[in-house]
C-alpha positions as CSV (number, residue, x, y, z in Angstrom):
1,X,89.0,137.5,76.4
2,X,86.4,134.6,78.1
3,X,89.2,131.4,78.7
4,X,87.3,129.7,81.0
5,X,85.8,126.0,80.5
6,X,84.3,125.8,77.1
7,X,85.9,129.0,75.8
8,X,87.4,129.5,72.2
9,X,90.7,129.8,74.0
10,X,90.1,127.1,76.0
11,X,88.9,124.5,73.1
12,X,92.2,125.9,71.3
13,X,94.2,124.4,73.9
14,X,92.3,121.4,73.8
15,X,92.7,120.9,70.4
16,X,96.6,121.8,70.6
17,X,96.7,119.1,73.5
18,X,95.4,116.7,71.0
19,X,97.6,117.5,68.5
20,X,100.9,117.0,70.3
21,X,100.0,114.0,72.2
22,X,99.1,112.5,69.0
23,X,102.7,113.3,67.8
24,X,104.4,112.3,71.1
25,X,102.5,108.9,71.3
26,X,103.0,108.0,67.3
27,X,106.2,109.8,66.3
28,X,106.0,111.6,62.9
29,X,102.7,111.8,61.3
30,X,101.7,113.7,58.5
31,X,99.1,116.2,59.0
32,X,96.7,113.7,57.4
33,X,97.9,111.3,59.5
34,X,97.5,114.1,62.5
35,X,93.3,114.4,61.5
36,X,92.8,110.6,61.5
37,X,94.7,110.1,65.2
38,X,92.8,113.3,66.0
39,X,89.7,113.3,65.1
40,X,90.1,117.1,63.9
41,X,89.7,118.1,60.4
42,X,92.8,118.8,58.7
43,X,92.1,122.9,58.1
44,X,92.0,122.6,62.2
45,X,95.3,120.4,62.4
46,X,97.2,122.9,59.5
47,X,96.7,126.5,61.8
48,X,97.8,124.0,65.1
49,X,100.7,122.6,63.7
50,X,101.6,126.2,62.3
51,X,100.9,127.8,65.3
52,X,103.2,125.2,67.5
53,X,105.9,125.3,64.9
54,X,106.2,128.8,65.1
55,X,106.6,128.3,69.1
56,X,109.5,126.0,68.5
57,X,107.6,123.0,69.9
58,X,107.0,121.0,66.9
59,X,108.9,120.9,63.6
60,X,107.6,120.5,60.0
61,X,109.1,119.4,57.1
62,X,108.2,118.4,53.5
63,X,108.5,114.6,52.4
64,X,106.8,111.8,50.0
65,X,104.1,109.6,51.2
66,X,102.1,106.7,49.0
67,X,104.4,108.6,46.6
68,X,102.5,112.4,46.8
69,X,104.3,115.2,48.5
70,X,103.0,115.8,52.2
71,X,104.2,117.4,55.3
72,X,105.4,115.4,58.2
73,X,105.6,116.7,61.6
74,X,107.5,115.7,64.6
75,X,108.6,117.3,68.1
76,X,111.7,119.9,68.0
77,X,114.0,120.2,70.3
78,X,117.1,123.4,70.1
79,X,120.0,122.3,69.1
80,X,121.1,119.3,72.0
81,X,122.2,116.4,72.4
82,X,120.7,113.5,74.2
83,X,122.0,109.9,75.5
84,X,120.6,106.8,76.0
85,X,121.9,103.5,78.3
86,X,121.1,100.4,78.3
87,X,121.6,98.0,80.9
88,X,121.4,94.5,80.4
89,X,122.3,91.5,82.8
90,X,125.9,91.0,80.7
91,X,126.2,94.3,79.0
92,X,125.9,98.1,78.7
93,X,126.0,100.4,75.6
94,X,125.7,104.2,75.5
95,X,125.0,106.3,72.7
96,X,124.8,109.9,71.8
97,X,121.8,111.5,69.4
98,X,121.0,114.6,67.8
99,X,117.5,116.0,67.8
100,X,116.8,113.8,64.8
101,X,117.6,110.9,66.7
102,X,120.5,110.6,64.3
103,X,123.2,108.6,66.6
104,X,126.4,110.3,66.8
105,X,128.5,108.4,68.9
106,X,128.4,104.8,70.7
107,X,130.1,102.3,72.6
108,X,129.5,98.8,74.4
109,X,131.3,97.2,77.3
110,X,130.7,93.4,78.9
111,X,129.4,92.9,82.1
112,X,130.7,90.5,84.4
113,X,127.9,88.2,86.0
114,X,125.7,90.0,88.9
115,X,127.3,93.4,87.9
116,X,126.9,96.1,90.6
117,X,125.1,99.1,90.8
118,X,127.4,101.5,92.1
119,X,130.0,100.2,89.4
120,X,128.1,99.8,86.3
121,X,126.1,103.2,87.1
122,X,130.0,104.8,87.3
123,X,130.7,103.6,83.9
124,X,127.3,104.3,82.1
125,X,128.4,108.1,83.6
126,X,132.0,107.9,82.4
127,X,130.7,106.7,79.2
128,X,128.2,109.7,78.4
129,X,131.2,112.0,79.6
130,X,133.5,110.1,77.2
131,X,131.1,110.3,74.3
132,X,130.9,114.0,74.8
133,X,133.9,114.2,74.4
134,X,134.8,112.6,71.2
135,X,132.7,114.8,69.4
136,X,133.8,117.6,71.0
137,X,130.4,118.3,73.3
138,X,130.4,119.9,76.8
139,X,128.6,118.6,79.5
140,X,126.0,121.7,79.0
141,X,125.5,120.4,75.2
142,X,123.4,116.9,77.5
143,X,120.0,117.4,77.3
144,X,118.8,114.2,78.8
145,X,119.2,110.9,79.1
146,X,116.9,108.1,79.2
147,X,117.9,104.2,80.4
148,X,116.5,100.7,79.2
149,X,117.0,98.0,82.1
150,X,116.9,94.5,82.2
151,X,114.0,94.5,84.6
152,X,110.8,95.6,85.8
153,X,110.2,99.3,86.7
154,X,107.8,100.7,89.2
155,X,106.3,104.0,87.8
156,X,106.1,105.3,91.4
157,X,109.4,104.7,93.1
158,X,111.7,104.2,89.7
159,X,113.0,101.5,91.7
160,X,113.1,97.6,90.1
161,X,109.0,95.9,91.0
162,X,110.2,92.8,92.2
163,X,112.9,92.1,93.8
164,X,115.7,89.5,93.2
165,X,114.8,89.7,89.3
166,X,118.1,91.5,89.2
167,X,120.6,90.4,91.9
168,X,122.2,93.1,94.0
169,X,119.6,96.0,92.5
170,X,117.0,96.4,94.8
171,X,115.8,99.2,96.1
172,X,118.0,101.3,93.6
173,X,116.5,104.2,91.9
174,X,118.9,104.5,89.1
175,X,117.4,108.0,87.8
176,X,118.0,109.7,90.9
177,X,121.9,108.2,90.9
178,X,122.0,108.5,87.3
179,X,120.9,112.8,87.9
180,X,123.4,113.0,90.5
181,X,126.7,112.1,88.7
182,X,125.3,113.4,85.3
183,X,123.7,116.6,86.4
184,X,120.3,116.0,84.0
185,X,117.2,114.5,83.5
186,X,117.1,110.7,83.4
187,X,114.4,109.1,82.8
188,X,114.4,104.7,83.2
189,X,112.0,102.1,82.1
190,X,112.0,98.3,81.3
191,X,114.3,97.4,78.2
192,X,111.2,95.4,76.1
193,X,109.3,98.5,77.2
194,X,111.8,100.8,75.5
195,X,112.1,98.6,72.6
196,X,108.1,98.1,72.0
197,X,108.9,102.0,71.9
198,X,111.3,102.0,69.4
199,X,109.7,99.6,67.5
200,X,106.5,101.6,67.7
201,X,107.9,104.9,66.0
202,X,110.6,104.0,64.3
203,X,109.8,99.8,63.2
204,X,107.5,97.2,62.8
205,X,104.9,98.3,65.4
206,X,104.9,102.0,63.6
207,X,101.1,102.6,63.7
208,X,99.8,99.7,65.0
209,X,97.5,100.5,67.6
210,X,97.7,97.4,69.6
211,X,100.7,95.0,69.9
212,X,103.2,93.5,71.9
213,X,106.8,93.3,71.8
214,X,108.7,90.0,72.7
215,X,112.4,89.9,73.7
216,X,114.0,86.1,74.0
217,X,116.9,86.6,75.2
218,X,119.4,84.9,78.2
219,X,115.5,85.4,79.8
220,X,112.1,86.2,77.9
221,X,110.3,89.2,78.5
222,X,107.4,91.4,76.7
223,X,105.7,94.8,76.5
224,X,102.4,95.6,75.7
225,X,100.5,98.0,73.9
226,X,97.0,99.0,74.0
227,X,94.9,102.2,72.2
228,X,98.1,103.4,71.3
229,X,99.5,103.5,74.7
230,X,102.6,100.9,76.7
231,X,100.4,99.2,79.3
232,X,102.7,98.9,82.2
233,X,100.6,97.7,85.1
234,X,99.9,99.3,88.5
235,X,103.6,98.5,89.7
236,X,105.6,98.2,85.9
237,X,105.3,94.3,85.7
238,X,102.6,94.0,83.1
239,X,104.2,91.5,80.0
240,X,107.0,90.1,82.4
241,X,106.1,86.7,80.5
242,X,109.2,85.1,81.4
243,X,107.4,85.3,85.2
244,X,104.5,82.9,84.3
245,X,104.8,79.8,86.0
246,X,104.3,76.7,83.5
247,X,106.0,73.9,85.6
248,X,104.4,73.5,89.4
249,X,107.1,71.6,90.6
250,X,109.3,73.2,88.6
251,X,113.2,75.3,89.8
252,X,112.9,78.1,91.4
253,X,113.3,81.4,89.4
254,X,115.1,84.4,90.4
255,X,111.8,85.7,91.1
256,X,111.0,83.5,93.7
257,X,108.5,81.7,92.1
258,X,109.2,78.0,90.9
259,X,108.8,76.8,87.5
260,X,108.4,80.0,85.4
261,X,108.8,80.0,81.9
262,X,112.8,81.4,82.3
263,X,113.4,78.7,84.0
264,X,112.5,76.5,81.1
265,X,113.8,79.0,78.0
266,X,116.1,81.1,79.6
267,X,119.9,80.7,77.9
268,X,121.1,78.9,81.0
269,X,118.5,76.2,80.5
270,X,118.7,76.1,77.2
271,X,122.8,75.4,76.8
272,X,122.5,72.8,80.0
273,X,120.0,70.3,78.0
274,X,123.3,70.7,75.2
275,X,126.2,70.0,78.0
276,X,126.2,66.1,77.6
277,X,126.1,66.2,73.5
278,X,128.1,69.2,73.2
279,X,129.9,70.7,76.0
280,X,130.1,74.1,77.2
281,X,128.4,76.3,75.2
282,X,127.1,79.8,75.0
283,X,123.7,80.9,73.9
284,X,125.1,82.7,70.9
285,X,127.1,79.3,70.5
286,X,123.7,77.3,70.6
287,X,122.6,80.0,67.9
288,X,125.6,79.3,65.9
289,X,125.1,76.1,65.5
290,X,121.8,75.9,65.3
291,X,121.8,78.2,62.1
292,X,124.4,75.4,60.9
293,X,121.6,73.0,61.1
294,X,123.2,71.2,64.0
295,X,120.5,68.5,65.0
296,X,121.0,68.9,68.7
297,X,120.4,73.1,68.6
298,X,117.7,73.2,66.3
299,X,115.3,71.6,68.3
300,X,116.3,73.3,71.6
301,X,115.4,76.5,69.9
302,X,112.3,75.0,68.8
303,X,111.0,73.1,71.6
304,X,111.7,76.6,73.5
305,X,109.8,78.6,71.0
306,X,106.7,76.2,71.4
307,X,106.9,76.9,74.9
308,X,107.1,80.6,74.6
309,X,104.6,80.4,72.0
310,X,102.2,78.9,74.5
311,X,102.5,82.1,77.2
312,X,102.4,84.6,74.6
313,X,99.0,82.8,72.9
314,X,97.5,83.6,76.5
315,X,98.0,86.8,76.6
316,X,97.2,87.4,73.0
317,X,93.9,86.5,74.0
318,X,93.7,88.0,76.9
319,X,95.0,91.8,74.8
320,X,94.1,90.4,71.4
321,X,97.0,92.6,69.3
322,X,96.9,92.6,65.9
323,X,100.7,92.1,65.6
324,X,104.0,90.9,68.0
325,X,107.4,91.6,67.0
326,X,110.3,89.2,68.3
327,X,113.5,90.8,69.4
328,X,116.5,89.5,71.7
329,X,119.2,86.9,70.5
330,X,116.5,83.7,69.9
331,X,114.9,86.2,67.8
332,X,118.2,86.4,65.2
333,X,117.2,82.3,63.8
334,X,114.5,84.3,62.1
335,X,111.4,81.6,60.9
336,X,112.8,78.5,63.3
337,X,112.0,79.9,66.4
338,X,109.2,82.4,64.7
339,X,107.3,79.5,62.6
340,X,106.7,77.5,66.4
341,X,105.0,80.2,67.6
342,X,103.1,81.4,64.7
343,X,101.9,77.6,64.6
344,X,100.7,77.8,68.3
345,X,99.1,81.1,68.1
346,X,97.0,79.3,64.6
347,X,95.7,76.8,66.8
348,X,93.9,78.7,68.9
349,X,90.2,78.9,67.8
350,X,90.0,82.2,69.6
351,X,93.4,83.7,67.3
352,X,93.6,81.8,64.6
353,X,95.5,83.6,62.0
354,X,94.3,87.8,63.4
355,X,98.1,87.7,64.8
356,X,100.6,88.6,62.6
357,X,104.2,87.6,64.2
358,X,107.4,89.1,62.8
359,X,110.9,89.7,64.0
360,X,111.7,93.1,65.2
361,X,113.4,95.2,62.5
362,X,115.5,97.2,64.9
363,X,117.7,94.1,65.5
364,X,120.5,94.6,68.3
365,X,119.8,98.1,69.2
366,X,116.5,98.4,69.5
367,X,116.5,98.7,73.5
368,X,119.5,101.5,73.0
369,X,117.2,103.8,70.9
370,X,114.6,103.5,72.7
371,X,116.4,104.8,75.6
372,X,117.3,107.1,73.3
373,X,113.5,108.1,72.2
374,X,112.7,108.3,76.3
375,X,115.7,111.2,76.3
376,X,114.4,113.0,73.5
377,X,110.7,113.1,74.7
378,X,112.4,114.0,78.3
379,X,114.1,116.6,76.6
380,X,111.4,118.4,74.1
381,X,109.1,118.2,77.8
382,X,111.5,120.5,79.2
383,X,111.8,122.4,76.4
384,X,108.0,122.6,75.8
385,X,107.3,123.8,79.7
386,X,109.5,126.3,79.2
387,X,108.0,127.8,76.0
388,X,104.2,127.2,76.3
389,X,101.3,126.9,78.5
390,X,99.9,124.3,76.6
391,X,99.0,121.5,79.5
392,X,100.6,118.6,79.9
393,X,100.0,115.9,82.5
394,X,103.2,113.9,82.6
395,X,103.2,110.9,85.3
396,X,105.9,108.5,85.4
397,X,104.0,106.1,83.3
398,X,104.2,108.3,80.2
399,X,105.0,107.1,76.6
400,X,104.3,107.2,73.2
């Protein structure tokens, strides 16, 4: 049989390429869905999908869509389970999932201030091992796992971009440590990277081509996506908006830099302009009380949302998405610190209203399953090398 370059063998493999990249890049699609995002007519799409469900590398099943029966199709993975971690600068969660990404088991810990490495890696460990246990899973039973981080990755060393951003973690490649106690696959990116994921397959970004993702937070941070794809940026620190300096003679950031936009809107900030007026208080305080209608919150969150609103118009012209979803704790005041920014974005004659702006519909654990979706792609990789021959370029840049 010919299966060189232009081949029937060879174009069968293309197509099959096609096919499951489409599926890894959108989650499920129905085979309708597949033609469109292919380009292949749906006879074509039918014998592929058949042919790589019957290999165990995608899985079909019947369902209702615009209310007529289709098929929808998603990657399969043997029976497994996989873990996602998330790291934040005051927190960690774990959490166990099926194949289905169905979460089986989770838990949450604080963090005290400039957490350790070695430490907080140790108990992201001892959490996946004590999650395995409660539902009576052996270490062998671990697929993968995949992190979200509360800072920039560089897709070549899996170390954090740029230093400083979070104190006492440079030069730490938390998948290699993260393999070593755990004996799997990890696989780490930035936490608004991992939620624009989660958002993307299983939220408000679900087939929207080109978007962003924006997490305000104790700091402000976005992800970016373009043709379909998470624009990262030659060294992981494309959408770190909380980076862009909009004060000259502003503090200095944790960056380095002086007057970026965290330094303005970061929770620290935001609770010190409150500390005359109303003492100590927390950013989920602040929040409190500004849902309360205090009349010293309100416009914090406000004022800060203008400001925010301001970066993010910039790069919406610059990547011109056709919708941002708002995550992270600001993001929970729903329209008061949305309707700022929505007003912002309107004024510019270049936007105008083309940007729709929504909160994220993952809420809190949006970051955790995307981990969770890095795992499970990790995982039906593995699964797929072992089973097929159909090619697959993975790079450490890879996502849906």
């Amino acid at each position: 049989m010919t299966t060189g370059p232009g081949s029937q063998s060879s174009l069968r493999e293309a197509n099959a390429t096609r096919v499951l990249e489409a599926v890894r890049k959108y989650g499920q699609l129905t085979q309708v869905e597949l033609a469109a995002a292919t380009g292949l007519s749906q006879a074509s799409v039918s014998n592929i999908v058949k042919r790589l469900v019957k290999a165990e590398i995608l899985q079909a099943q019947n369902t209702i869509r615009s209310g007529r029966r289709a098929q929808s199709v998603s990657l399969a993975i043997h029976s497994g389970l996989i873990a996602g971690i998330q790291i934040g600068r005051r927190g960690l969660s774990v959490a166990l999932a099926d194949s289905a990404l169905e979460v089986k088991e989770r838990i949450s810990l604080r963090l005290p201030v400039d957490h350790r490495p070695d430490t907080t890696l140790d108990r992201a460990a001892i959490l996946v091992a004590e999650l395995l246990d409660r539902i009576g899973a052996k270490p062998d039973d671990l697929l993968s796992v995949g992190v979200a981080i509360s800072a920039p990755i560089d897709p070549q060393t899996g170390t954090i971009a740029v230093a400083g951003i979070l104190p006492g973690w440079d030069g730490v490649c938390v998948a290699e440590v993260l393999t070593r106690r755990l004996n799997r696959p990890v696989i780490v990116d930035n936490d608004a990277n991992a939620s624009l994921l989660a958002e993307s397959q299983l939220g408000g970004l679900r087939g929207v081509p080109n978007a962003m993702y924006l997490r305000a937070s104790y700091s402000t941070g976005a992800a970016i996506k373009i043709g379909g794809e998470l624009y990262r940026g030659a060294r992981g620190t494309a959408g770190e908006i909380g980076h862009v300096q909009i004060e000259p003679t502003g503090l200095i950031c944790t960056c380095g830099g002086r007057g970026c936009l965290n330094t303005v809107v970061g929770a620290e900030a935001l609770v010190d302009l409150l500390r005359l007026s109303r003492g100590d208080l927390s950013l989920s305080d602040m929040i409190a009380l500004a849902l309360n209608n205090d009349p010293g919150c309100r416009p914090v969150i406000t004022d800060a949302a203008t400001q925010v609103g301001g970066v993010l118009a910039d790069f919406a012209i610059m990547f011109e998405p056709s919708k941002i979803v708002v995550g992270g704790e600001l993001a929970t005041t729903g329209d008061m610190f949305l309707d700022p920014i929505r007003a912002v974005l309107a004024s510019r004659p270049l936007l105008g209203d083309s940007v729709e702006v929504e909160r994220a519909t993952l809420g809190s654990s949006e970051d955790l399953m995307g981990a969770l979706i890095l795992a499970h792609r990790e995982a039906h990789d593995v699964v797929t090398a072992e089973k097929t021959s159909v090619p697959h370029s993975k790079t450490a840049s890879e996502v849906a």
